[in-house]
N, C-alpha and C positions, 0 to 999 in steps of 0.2 A: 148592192152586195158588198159585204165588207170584205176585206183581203186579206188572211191568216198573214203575210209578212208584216205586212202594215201594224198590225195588232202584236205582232210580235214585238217588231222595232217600239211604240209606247210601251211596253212593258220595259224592254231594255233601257228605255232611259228612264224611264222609273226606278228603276234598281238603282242605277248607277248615281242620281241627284240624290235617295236616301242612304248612299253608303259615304257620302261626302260630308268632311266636317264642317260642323258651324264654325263659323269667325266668330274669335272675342275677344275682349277689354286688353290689348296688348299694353295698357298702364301697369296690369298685373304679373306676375308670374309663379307657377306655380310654387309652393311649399313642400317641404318633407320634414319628415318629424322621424327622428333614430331614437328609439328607443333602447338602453342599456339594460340586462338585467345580471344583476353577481351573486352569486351563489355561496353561500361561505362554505365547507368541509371542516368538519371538526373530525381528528382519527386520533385516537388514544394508542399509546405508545407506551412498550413494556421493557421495561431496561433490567437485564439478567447482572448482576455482578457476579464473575467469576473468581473466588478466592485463590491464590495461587501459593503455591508451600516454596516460597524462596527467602525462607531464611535457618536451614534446615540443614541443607548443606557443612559439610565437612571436609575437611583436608584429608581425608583416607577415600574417601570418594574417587581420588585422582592416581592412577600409580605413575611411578616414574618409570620410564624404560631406560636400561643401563645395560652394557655388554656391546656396545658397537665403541669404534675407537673416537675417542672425543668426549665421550659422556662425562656427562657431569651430574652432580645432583644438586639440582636449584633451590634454592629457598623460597620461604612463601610465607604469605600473611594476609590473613583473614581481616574482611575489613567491612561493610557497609555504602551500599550507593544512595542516590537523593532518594531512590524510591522504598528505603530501608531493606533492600535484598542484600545478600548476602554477599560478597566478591572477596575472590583470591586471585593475590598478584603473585607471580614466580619472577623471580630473580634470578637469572643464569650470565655466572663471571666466576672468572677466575678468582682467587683470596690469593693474594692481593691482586688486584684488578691490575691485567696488561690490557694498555690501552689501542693495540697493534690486533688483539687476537678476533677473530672473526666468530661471534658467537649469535647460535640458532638453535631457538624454541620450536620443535614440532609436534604438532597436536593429532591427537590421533579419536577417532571415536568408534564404537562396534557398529553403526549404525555407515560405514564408508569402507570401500574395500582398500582405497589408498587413506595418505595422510589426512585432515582436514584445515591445514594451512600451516604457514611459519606465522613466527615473530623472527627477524632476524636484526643485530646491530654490531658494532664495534667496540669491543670491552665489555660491552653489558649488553642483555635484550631482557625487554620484561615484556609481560604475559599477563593481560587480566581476564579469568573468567568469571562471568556472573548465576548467581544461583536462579535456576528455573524451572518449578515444579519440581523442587526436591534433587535435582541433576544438575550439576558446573554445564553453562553452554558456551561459546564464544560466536559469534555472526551468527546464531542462530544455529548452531550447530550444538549438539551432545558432544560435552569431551570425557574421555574417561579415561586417558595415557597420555603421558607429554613427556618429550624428549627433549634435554637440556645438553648442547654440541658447541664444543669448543674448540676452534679451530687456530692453531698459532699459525 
């Protein structure tokens, strides 16, 4: 009579000898092969030129503000920068120039509820704004009033 454990147990080591690895040639060792692959992308790319109106500009463009104590009215001259725009420098000093007096260019623009910066110097301060898109700007700002202040 055979015996269900018995029979069990052969099957059990059967299993267990075919789930065991074969020994091999350990002169060898395995290989790997990495394969690269690169993809090129080609994107065509559109370049807009923006034409801008700065050379256009005009010295009436700019008013002077006068009526506070100190004013003065600056000079000025239209001139050209490396990128052919247009630029005007203000000159604010006394005739003849005192080299004691404490003198400030303030710029003013409709686009700011206060002022939009000084120039300020000693006997002299100048002032350059450049033409952009048709309007004098200075640091990127719209000027459209400048005030020329001279302090003894």
């Amino acid at each position: 009579m055979r015996s269900p454990i018995l029979s069990l147990a052969l099957i059990s080591s059967f299993i267990v000898i075919a789930n065991q690895c074969a020994a091999t040639d350990s002169s060898t060792s395995p290989t790997t092969t990495t394969v690269a692959t690169t993809t090129a992308v080609t994107t065509a790319s559109t370049t807009t030129v923006v034409t801008t109106d700065c050379t256009t500009c005009t010295a009436d463009l700019i008013g002077i503000v006068t009526g506070n104590d100190g004013d003065s009215t600056p000079t000025s001259t239209i001139g050209v920068d490396a990128n052919n725009c247009a630029t005007i420098t203000y000159v604010c000093q006394r005739n003849p120039v005192v080299d004691t007096d404490v003198v400030l260019i303030t710029y003013y623009s409709d686009n700011l509820p206060m002022d939009a910066g000084t120039t300020n110097g000693v006997g002299t301060a100048n002032g350059l704004l450049t033409c952009v898109d048709g309007h004098w700007e200075r640091e990127g700002i719209e000027i459209n009033d400048i005030e020329c202040q001279i302090i003894e």
